[in-house]
N, C-alpha and C positions, 0 to 999 in steps of 0.2 A: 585426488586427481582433478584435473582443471575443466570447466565446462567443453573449454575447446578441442583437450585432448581428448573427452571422451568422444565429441562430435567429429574428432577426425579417424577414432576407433569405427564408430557408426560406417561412415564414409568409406574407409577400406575394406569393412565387412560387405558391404553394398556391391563394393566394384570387382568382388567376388564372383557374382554373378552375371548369366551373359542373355538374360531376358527377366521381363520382370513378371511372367509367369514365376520364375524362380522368387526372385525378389517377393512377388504374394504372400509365397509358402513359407518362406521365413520372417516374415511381417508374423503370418500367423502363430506359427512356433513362439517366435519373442512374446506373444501376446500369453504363451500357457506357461510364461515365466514372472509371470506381473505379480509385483507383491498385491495380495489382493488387500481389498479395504476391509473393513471391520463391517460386521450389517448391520450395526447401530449408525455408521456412516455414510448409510446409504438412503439418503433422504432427499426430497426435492431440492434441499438450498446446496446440495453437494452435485447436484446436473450440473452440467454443463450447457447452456442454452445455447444455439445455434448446431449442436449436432444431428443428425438424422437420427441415430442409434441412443441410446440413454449411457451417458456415460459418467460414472462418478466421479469426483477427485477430493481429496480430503489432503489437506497438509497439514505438521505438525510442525512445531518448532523444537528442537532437541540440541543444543550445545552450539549456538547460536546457528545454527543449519538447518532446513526447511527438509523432511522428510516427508517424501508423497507414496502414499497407494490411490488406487483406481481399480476401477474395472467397468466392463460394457456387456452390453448384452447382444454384442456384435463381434465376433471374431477375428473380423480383419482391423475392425476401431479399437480394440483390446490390443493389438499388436503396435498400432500408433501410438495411442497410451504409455506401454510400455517403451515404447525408446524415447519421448517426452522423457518422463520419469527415469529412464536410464541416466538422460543429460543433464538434467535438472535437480535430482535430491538428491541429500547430504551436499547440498550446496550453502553458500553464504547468500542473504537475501540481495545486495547487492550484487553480486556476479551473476546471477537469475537476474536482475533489471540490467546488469552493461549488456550481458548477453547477447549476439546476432543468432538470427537459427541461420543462416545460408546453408548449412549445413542438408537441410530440409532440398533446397534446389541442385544441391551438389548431388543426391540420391536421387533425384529425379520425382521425390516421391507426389509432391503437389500435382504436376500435368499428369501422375499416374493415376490420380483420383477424380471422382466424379464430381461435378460441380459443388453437391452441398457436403461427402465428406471432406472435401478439402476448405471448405467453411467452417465444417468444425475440428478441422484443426489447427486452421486460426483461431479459432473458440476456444480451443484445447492450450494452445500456448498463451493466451490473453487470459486465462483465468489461473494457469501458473504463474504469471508474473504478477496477476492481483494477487494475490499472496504474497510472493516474495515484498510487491508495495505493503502491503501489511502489516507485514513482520518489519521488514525494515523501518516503516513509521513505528513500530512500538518501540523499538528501539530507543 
């Protein structure tokens, strides 16, 4: 599946709901579906710098596609996490860099966040895409 279809998956799951009290709770729910990371992956150079919460990300490269787990020691950043990585693994490292997220503004989720989680999750998608850079220079 395409980055964009799954972000336009995202988007109609979203407009499901008709306050984002609701929107929260299934933020959180997505987040107790996260593939979680391994605990040898869970080490300072796999933070995520700029987020309030501690949040890890680890990618792998596997059949030329970047697979990511995560996870946080925050509930509701564990749910952001999780739909990042929903749209983003078992991707090609270039489709992770053409990538737009609007997607993000189309859910409203950014203005629904407080100033620095929504920092880190510009944190959160700039350290996905250093990776996909990564992988695609090894290439």
């Amino acid at each position: 599946m395409t980055i964009k279809a799954i972000q336009d998956e995202v988007v109609d799951e979203f407009s499901m709901f008709d306050d984002w009290m609701q929107r929260y709770e299934y933020i959180i729910e997505l987040g107790k579906t996260l593939p979680m990371i391994e605990e040898q992956y869970k080490t300072d150079d796999n933070i995520i710098k700029g987020c309030q919460s501690k949040v890890w990300l680890q990618g792998q490269e596997a059949d030329g596609q970047i697979v990511f787990t995560a996870d946080s020691d925050a509930i509701l950043t564990k749910g952001i996490i999780a739909i990042l990585i929903r749209v983003f693994s078992h991707q090609k490292p270039a489709a992770i860099l053409e990538a737009n997220t609007d997607f993000i503004d189309k859910i409203g989720l950014k203005e629904h966040l407080s100033p620095t989680r929504a920092n880190g999750l510009v944190s959160m998608i700039k350290q996905i895409k250093m990776y996909a850079l990564a992988f695609d220079a090894k290439n």
